[in-house]
N, C-alpha and C positions, 0 to 999 in steps of 0.2 A: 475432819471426823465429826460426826454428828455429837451434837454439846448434851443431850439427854439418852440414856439407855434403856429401851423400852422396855416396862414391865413383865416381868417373866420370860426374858430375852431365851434363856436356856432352854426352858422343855418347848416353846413355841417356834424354836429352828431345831428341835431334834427330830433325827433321822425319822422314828417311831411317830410323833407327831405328826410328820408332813405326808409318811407313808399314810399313816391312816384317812389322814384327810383327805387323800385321791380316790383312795379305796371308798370313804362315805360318800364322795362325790359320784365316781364310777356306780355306787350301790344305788346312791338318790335316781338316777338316770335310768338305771333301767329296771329299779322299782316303780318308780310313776307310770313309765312303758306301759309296763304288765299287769298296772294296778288300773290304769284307766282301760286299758283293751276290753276286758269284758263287761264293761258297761256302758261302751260306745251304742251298742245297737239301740239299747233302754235312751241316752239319751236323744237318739234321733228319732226312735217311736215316741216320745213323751211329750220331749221339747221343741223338737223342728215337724213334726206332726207328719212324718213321711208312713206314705204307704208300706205294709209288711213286703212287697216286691220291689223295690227301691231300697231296702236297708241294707242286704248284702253288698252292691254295690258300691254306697256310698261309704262304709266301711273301708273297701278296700279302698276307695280314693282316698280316705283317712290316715290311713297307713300308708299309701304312696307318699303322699304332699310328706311324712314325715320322713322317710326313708330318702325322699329327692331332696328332702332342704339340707339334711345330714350329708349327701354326695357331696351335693354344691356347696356348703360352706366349709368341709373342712380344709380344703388346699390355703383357700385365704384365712382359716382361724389359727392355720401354722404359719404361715407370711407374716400375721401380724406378730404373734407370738415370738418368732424371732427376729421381730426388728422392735417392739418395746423392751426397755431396763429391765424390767417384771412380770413375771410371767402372771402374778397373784392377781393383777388387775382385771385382764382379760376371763382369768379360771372364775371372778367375782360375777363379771360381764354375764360370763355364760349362766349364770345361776339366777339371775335377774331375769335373761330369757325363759327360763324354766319357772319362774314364780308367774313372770306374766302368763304362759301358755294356761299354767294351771288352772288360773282365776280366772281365764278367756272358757273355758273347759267347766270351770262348773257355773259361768256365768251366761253363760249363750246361746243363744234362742234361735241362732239359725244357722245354717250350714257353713257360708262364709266364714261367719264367726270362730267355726269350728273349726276350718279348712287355718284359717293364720292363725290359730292357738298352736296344731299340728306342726307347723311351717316352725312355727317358734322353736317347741319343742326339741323339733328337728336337727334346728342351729343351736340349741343348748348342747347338746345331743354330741354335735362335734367340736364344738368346744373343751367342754370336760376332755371329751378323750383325747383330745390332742394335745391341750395343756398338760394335761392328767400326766400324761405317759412321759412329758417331756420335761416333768417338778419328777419326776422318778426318776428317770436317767440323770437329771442334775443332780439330786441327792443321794441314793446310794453308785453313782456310776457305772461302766458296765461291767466289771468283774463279779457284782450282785444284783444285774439286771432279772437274770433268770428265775432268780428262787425266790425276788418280791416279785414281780409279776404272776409267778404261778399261787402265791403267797394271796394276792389285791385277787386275782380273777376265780380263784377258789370262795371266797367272801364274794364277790360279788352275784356268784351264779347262786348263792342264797336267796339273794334279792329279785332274781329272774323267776328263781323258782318257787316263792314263796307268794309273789305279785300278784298271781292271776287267779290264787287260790283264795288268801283274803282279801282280793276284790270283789270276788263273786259271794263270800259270806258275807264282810261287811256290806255290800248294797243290798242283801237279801235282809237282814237285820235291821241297816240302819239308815237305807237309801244314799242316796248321793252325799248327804250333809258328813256322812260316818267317812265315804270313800276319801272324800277329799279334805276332810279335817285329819286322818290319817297321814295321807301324804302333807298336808301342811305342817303338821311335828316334824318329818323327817326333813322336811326343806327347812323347817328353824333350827335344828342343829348341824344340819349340811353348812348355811348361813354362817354360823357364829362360829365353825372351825374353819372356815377357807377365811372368816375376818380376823382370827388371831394368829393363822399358818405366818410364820415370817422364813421365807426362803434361806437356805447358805450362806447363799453370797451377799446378802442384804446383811445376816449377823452376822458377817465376817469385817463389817464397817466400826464394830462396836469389839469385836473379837480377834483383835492382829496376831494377838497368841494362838488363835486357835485357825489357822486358816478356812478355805471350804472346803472342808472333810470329803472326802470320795469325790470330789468335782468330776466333770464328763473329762474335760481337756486336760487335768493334771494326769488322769486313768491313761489315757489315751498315749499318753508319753513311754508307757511298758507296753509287752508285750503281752496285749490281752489272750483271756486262753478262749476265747471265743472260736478264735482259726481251727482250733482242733487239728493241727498239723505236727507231727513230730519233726525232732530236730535231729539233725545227721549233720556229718563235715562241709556238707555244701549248703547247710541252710543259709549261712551270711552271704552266699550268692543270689539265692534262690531268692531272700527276703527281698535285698536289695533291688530285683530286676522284677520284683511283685510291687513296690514301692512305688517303681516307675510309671507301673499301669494305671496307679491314682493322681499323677500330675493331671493336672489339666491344662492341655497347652493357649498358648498365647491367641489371641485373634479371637476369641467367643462373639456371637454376636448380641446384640444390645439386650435380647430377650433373655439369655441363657446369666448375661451380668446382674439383670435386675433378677431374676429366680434361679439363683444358682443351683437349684433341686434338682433341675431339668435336666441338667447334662448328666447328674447320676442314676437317672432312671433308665440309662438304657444298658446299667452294667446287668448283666445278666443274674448274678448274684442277688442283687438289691430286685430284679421282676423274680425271681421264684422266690426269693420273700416276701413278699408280698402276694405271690400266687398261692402262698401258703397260709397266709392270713384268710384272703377272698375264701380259699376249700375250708378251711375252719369254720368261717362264718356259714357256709354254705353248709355241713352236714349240722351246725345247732340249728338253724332255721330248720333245715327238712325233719327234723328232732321234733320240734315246734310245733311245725303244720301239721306232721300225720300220726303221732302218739296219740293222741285225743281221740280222733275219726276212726284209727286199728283198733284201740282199746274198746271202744265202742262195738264194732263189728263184731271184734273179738267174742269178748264177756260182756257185752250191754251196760260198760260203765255211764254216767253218769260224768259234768265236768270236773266235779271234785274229787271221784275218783279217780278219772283219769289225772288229775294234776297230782295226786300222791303217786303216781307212779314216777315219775319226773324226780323221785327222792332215789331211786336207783340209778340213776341215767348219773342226779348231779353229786351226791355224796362220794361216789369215788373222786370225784375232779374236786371237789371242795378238801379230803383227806390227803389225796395226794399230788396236786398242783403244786405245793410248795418242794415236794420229794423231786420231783421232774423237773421244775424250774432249778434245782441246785444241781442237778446231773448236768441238764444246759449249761452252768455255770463251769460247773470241774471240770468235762469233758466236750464241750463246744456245743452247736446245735445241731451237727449232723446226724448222731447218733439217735437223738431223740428226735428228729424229722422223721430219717428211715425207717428206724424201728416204728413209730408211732403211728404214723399211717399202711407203710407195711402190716402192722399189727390188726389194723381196722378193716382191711381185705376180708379175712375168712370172716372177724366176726359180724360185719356186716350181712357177707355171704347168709351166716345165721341165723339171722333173725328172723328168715323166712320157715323157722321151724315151728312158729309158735300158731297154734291152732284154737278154733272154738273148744270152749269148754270150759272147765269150773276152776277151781285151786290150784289143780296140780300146774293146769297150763300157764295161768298168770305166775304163780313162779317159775315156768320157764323164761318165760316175756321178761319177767323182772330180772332174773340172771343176765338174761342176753343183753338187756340193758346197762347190767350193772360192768361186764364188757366192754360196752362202748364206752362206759365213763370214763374206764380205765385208758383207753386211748386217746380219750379227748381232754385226758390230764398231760400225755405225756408229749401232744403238738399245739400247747397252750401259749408255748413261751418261744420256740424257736425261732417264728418268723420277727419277731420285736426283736429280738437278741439278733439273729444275724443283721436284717435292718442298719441296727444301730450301728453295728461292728463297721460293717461296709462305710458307712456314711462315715464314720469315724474317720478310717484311715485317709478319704477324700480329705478331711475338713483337716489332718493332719500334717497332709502332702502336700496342700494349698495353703500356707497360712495368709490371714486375712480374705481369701475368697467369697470365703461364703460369711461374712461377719462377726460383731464381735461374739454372739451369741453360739455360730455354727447353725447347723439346717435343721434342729433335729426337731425343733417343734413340726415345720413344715414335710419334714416325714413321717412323723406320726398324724400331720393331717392326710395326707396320702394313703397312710394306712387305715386312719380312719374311714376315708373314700372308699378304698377298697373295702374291708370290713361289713361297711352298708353295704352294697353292693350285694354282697355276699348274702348280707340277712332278710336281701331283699329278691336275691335270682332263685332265692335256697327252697322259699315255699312254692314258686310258682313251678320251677322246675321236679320239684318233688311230688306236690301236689299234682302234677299232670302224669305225670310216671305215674302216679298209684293209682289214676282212675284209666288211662289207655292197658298197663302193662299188670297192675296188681303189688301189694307192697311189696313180695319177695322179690322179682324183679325190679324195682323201684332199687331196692336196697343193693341189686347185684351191680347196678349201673352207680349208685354212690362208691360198690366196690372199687370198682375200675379208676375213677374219679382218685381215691386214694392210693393205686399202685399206680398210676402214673404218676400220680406228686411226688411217693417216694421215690420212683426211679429218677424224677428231675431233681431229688434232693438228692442224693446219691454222683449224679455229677456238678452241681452248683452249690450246695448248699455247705458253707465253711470253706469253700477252693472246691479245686477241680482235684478228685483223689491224685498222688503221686504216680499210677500205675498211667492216666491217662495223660501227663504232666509231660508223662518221658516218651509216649508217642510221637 
C-alpha cells in the first residue's frame, strides 16, 4: 500500500468530482471547436493572405484535416486507454494536444501551420471523448450510465452552443488576442481539474474500506436493467442460452487476440448502436449546417441571430437529457431509441412549415425547433448505454479476454469514430439536400433517416423483442 495519502483524497475520487471533470473536458473540446470556427476565414484573409476565392475552401480542408484526425485516432486512443493502469494519463495527454493546437492557431502565419494545429485538435478531440466516456463508465457504472450521460451531454451542448456566438463577439470587440485568451482560461481550469481528478480505483489503494464504488465489472456481476427484458418462468433458460451467444469461442485468430474489439463489432446489437450514435451525430451537424443559411433566407438574420436561435433547438436537451438518460437507466434503451427517433419523423416532417415573414413565423421556427430538442434529449443516451451493456456481457462471459481493464475504452473510441463520422457526413449530406431538393425536403429525408433507426431499434436495440424470439 502506498506509505502517503494524497491530499484531499476524498472529494478528488468522488463520483461528482470526476463526473464533472469529463463534463469540463467534453465542454473544453467543443467550446474551442466553435469558438475558433468563426474566425478561421479572418484568420486565413489576415494572416496566410489568401485570396477572398480560396477561403471557403480552405476552410473546409480545415474542418476536414479535424474531423479525419478525430476518425483516425480514436480506435487507437481506446487501445491505448485500455492497456495503460490509468486512464488520467492519457485524458492529461489529450489536453496537452489541445493546448498545443491552440497556440499553433493563434500563432501561425501559414496554412500548414494551420492544417497540424487542426490535426492536433482533432486527436485531442478523440481523446477526451474516449477517455471521457470510459472514467464514466468506470465511476458511476452502468446502472447510472444513462442519466449522467444525459446529465455531461446536456452541459456540454451549452458549450456548443454558446462557442460560435461569443467567438464572433469577442473577435469583433477584441480581435484574436480576446478569442483565445478566452479559450486559454477555459483550458487553465480544464488543466488543473483532470491534474487533481484521482480515479476509483487508484483511491481504493489508500481506501480498503471503501472499495471502487459502482466499478464497471462489480455492476456487471447483477443483472443490469439495461436488457429491458421481463422475466417470466423461462427466463433462467432463456438467460442462460443468451449467455451462450457472448462466449467467444476458441481458435481466434492473431488479430482478433491482439483487438479483441473486433470480434464484438459484428454483433448486430453493438452495429445499430452505434448506428444510432453515427444518426445522432448526423441530425446535430445538419442542425449546424442549415439553421444559419434558413434563418437567413427565412427572416434575413444576421450570424448572431441566427446563433440565438440555436437556444431553442439546445435548452430542451440541456433541461431534459438528464430526465431521458434516467428513463434509459429504469427502463433499458429501447424505449427511448423507439420512441425518440420515431418521435422525430413528424416533427421533422414539420419544419418545412415555417415560412418568410416577421414574428409570428420565427416563433413558429423557434417552436419546431424547440421539438426537435425534445427528441434529441430523448436519443442522447441510448446508443452509449446499450454499447456498453453489450460489450459488458462479452467481457463477462470471457473472463480475461479482453484484459485486465475490459474494451470499454476502445469502444468508446469506436464510438467516438463513428460519432465524427456523423458530424462530418451530417453537413455535407444536408447541406446538398437543401440546395438540389429545398430544406422541407431536406428535412423529410432526415425523416426517413430516423424511422428506419427506430425500426432497427425496435428489433436490435435491448434483444430482439419476445414476439420475434419465439418465431
Amino acid at each position: 500500500m502506498p506509505s502517503s495519502k494524497p491530499i484531499g483524497l476524498g472529494w478528488r475520487s468522488n463520483t461528482l468530482f470526476i463526473v464533472s471533470t469529463v463534463g469540463i473536458g467534453l465542454f473544453t473540446d467543443l467550446f474551442l471547436y466553435g469558438l475558433v470556427v468563426p474566425v478561421l476565414p479572418y484568420i486565413l484573409r489576415d494572416r496566410v493572405n489568401l485570396p477572398e476565392d480560396q477561403i471557403q475552401s480552405h476552410v473546409s480542408a480545415l474542418l476536414a484535416a479535424y474531423a479525419g484526425a478525430s476518425v483516425l485516432s480514436s480506435p487507437p486512443a481506446g487501445i491505448i486507454a485500455d492497456r495503460v493502469s490509468t486512464r488520467q494519463a492519457p485524458f492529461l495527454a489529450g489536453l496537452v494536444a489541445l493546448l498545443g493546437a491552440t497556440l499553433l492557431l493563434f500563432l501561425g502565419q501559414s496554412f500548414p501551420v494551420l492544417i497540424l494545429a487542426r490535426i492536433l485538435q482533432g486527436i485531442s478531440g478523440a481523446v477526451v471523448w474516449t477517455i471521457g466516456l470510459a472514467l464514466l463508465l468506470d465511476t458511476v457504472g452502468p446502472e447510472n450510465l444513462g442519466k449522467t450521460i444525459g446529465s455531461v451531454f446536456g452541459f456540454i451542448s451549452i458549450g456548443e452552443l454558446a462557442a460560435p456566438v461569443l467567438g464572433g463577439v469577442v473577435y469583433k470587440k477584441a480581435g484574436y488576442s480576446g478569442v483565445f485568451g478566452m479559450g486559454g482560461a477555459i483550458l487553465a481550469i480544464d488543466f488543473i481539474m483532470r491534474l487533481l481528478l484521482i480515479e476509483k480505483k487508484t483511491a481504493a489503494k489508500w481506501q480498503t474500506h471503501d472499495p471502487v464504488s459502482r466499478g464497471c465489472r462489480e455492476e456487471q456481476e447483477g443483472d443490469a436493467p439495461t436488457d429491458g427484458e421481463d422475466g417470466d418462468e423461462q427466463e433462467p433458460l432463456l438467460r442462460r442460452k443468451e449467455e451462450d451467444n457472448y462466449e467467444v469461442p476458441d481458435g481466434q485468430s492473431k488479430v482478433v487476440r491482439s483487438f479483441p474489439i473486433l470480434y464484438i463489432l459484428k454483433d448486430p446489437r453493438l452495429l445499430t448502436a452505434l448506428l444510432l450514435a453515427f444518426n445522432q451525430a448526423t441530425l446535430l451537424a445538419a442542425f449546424d449546417a442549415t439553421i444559419p443559411t434558413e434563418a437567413e433566407d427565412l427572416f434575413g438574420f444576421d450570424s448572431l441571430q441566427s446563433g440565438l436561435l440555436f437556444i431553442a433547438l439546445v435548452l430542451p436537451y440541456l433541461l431534459l437529457g438528464p430526465v431521458a438518460g434516467w428513463l434509459v437507466d429504469r427502463y433499458g434503451p429501447k424505449p427511448a431509441a423507439v420512441l425518440g427517433f420515431g418521435y422525430l419523423v413528424p416533427v421533422l416532417a414539420l419544419l418545412r412549415l415555417a415560412r418568410p415573414g416577421g414574428t409570428s413565423q420565427v416563433v413558429i421556427f423557434c417552436a419546431l425547433l424547440t421539438f426537435c430538442g425534445i427528441g434529441l434529449a430523448a436519443i442522447g443516451s441510448p446508443s452509449i448505454v446499450e454499447a456498453s451493456y453489450v460489450v459488458s456481457r462479452y467481457d463477462k462471459a470471457n473472463p480475461g479476454f479482453f484484459g485486465e481493464q475490459g474494451p470499454y475504452a476502445q469502444l468508446y473510441g469506436f464510438n467516438s469514430m463513428v460519432f465524427s463520422l456523423g458530424l462530418t457526413v451530417g453537413p455535407l449530406i444536408s447541406g446538398g439536400l437543401r440546395i438540389e431538393l429545398g430544406y422541407g425536403n431536406m428535412n423529410l429525408v432526415l425523416a426517413g433517416l430516423c424511422l428506419v433507426t427506430a425500426s432497427l431499434s425496435v428489433v436490435y436495440i435491448g434483444g430482439k423483442p419476445k414476439f420475434l424470439k419465439r418465431r
